[in-house]
N, CA, C and O of each residue as an XYZ file, in Angstrom:
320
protein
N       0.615    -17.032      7.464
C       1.203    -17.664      6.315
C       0.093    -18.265      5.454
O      -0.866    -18.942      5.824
N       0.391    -17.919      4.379
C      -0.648    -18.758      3.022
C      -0.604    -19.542      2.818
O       0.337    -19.564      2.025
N      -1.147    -21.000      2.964
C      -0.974    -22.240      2.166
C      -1.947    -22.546      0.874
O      -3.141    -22.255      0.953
N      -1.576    -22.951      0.061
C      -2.019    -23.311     -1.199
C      -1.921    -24.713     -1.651
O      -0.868    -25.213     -2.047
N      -2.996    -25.302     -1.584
C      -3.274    -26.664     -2.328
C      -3.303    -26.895     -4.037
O      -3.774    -27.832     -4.681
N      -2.592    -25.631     -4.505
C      -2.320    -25.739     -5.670
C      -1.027    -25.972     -5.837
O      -0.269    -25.672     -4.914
N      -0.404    -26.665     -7.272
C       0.974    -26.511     -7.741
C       1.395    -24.685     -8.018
O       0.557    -23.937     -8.522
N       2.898    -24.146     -7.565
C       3.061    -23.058     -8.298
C       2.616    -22.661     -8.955
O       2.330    -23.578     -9.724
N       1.912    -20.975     -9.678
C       1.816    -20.504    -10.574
C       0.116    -20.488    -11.223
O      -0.479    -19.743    -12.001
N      -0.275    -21.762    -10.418
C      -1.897    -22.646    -10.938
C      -2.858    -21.098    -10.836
O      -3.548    -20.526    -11.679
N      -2.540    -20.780     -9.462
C      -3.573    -19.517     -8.969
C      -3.536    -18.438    -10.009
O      -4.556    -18.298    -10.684
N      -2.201    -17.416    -10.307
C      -2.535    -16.790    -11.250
C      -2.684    -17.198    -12.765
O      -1.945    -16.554    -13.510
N      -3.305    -17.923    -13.236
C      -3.903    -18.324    -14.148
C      -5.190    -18.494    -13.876
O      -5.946    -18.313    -14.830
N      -5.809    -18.878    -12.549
C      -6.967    -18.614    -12.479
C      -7.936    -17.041    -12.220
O      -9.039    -16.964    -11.679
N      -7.317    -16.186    -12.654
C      -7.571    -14.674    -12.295
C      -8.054    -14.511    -13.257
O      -9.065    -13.844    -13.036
N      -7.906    -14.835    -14.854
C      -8.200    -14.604    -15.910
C      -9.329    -15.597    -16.711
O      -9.190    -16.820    -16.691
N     -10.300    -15.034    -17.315
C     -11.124    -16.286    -18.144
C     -11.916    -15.430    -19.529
O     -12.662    -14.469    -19.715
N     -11.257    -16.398    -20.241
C     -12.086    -16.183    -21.634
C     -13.286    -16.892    -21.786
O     -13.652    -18.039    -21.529
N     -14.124    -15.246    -22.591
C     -15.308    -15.967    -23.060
C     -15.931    -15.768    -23.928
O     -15.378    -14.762    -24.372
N     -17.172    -16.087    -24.922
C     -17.443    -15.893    -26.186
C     -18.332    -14.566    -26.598
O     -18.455    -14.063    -27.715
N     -18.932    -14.146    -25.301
C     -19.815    -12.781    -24.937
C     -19.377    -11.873    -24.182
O     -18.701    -12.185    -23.201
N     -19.652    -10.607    -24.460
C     -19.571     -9.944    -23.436
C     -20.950     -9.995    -22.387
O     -22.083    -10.325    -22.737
N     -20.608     -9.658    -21.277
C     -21.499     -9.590    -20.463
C     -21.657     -8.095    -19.870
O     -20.922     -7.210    -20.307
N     -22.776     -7.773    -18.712
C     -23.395     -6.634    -18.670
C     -23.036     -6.497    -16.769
O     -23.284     -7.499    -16.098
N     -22.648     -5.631    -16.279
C     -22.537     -5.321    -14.924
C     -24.349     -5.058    -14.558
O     -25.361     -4.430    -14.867
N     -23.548     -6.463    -13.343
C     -24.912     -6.603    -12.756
C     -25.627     -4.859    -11.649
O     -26.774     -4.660    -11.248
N     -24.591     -4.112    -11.521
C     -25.113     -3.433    -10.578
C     -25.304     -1.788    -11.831
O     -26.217     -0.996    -11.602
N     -24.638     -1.623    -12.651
C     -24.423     -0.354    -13.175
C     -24.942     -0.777    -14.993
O     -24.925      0.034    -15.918
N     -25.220     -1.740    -15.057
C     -25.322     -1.982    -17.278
C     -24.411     -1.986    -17.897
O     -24.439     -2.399    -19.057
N     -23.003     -1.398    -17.156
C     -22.085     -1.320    -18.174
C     -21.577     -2.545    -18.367
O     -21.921     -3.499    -17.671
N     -20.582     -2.644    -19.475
C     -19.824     -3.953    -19.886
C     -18.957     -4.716    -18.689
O     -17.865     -4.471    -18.176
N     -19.491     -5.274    -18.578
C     -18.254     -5.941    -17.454
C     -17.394     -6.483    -17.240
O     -17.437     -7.609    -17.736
N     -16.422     -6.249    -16.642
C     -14.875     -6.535    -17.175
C     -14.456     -7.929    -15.881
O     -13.445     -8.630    -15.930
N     -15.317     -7.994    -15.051
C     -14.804     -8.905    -14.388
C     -16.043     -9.927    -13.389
O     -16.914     -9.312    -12.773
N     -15.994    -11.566    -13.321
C     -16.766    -12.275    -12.667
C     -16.205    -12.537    -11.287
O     -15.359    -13.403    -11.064
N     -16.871    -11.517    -10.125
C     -15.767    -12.049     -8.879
C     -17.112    -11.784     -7.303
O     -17.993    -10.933     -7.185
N     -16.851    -12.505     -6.705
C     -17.568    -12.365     -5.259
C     -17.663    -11.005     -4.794
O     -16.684    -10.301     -5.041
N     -18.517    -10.538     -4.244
C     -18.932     -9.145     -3.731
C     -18.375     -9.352     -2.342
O     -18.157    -10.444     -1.817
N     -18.105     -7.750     -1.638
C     -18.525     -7.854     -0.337
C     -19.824     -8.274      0.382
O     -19.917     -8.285      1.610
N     -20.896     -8.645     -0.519
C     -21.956     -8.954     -0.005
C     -22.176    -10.347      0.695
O     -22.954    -10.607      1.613
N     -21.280    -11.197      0.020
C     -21.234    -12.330     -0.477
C     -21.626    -13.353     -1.628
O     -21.424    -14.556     -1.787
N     -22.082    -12.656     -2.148
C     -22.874    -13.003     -3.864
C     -21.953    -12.413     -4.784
O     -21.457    -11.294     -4.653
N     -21.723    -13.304     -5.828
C     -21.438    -13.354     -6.808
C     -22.041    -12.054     -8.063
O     -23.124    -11.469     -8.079
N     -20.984    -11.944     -8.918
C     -21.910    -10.887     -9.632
C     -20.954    -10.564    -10.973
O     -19.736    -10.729    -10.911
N     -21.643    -10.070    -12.235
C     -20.501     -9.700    -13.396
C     -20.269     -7.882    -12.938
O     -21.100     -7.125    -12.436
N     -18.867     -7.608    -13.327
C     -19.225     -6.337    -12.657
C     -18.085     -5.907    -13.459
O     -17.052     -6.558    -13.617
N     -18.389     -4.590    -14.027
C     -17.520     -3.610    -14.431
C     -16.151     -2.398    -13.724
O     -16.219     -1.802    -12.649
N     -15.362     -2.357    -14.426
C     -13.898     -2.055    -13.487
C     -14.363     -0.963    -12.089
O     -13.727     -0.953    -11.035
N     -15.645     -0.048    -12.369
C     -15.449      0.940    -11.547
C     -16.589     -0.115    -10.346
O     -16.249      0.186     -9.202
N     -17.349     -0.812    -10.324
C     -18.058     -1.333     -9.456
C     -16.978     -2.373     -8.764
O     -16.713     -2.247     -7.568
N     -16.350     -3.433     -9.585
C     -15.258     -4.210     -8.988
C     -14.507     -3.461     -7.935
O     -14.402     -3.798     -6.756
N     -13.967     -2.337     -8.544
C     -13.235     -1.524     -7.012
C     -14.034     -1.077     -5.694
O     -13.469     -0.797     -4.637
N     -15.454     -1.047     -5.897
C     -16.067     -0.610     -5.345
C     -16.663     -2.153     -4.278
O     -16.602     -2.230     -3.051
N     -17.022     -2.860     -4.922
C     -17.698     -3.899     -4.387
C     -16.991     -5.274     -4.606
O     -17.926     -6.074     -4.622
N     -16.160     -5.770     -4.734
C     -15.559     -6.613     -5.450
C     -14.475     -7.031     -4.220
O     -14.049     -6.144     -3.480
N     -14.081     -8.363     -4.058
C     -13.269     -8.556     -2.929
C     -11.478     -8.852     -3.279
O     -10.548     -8.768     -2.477
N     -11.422     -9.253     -4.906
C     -10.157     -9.412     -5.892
C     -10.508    -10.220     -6.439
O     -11.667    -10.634     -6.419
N      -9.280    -10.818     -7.300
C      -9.155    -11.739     -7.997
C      -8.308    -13.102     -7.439
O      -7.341    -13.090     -6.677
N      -8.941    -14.228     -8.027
C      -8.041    -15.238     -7.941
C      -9.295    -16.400     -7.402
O     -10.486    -16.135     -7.238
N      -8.607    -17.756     -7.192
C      -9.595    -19.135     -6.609
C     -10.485    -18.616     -5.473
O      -9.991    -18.255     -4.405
N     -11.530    -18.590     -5.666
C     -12.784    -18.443     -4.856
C     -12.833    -17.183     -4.892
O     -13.812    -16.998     -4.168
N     -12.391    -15.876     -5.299
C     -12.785    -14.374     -5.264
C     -13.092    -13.892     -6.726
O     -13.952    -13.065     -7.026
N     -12.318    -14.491     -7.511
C     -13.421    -13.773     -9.079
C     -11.846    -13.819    -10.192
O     -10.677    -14.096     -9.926
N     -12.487    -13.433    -11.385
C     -11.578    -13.455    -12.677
C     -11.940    -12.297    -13.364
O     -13.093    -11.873    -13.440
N     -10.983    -11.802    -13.849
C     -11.315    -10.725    -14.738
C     -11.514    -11.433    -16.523
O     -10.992    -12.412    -17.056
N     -12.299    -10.616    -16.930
C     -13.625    -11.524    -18.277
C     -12.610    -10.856    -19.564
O     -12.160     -9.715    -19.670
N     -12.467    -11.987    -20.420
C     -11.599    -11.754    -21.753
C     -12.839    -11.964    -22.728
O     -13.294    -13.107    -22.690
N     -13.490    -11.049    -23.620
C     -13.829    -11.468    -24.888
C     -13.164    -11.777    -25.656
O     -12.230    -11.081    -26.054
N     -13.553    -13.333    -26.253
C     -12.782    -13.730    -27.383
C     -14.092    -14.618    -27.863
O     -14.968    -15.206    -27.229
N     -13.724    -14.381    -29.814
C     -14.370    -14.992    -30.774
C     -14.290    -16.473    -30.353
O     -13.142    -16.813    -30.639
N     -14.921    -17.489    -29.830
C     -14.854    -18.606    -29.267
C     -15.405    -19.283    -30.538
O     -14.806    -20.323    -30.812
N     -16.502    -18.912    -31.466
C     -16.508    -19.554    -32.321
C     -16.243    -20.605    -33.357
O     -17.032    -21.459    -33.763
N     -14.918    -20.385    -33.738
C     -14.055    -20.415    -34.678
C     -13.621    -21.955    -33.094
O     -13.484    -22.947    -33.809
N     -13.485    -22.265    -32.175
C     -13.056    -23.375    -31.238
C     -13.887    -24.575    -31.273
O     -13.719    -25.794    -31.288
N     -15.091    -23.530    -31.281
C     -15.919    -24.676    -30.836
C     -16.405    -25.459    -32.093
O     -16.839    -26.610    -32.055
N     -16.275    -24.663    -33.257
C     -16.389    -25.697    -34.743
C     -15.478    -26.367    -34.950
O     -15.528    -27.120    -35.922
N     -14.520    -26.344    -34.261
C     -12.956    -27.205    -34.924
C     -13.362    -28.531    -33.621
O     -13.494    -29.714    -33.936
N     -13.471    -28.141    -32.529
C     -14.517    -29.146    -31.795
C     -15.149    -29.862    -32.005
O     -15.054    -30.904    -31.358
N     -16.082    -29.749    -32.943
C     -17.116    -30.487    -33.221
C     -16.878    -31.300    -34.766
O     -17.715    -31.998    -35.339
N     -15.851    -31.066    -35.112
C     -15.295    -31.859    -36.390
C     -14.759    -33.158    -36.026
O     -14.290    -33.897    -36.892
């Protein structure tokens, strides 16, 4: 049985994260679509075909899949 020290629902919201760059798969160059723990045990940015490959899932403590978004336009309304 699973226990969760989160409220309902908290976890899948943590699967997902926006950010202002794209980033580069650490093992292959390509764009990487997701920040998640390896089977290695290290951490790594990694693109969809390496994630299946090396990647343990998504969610609290295993990784998020990476949203580009114009963050820009946040962080000036921020700073006003």
């Amino acid at each position: 049985m699973k226990v969760s020290r989160l409220p309902p629902g908290l976890e899948e919201n943590l699967t997902v994260v926006e950010i202002g760059e794209k980033k580069i798969c650490d093992f292959c160059n390509r764009t990487a679509s997701y920040d998640a723990k390896t089977r290695f045990g290290y951490w790594a940015y990694m693109c969809g075909v390496c994630f299946k490959r090396y990647g343990i899932g998504l969610g609290l403590g295993r990784g998020q899949r990476l949203i580009v978004k114009n963050l820009s336009n946040i962080k000036a309304n921020e700073s006003e």
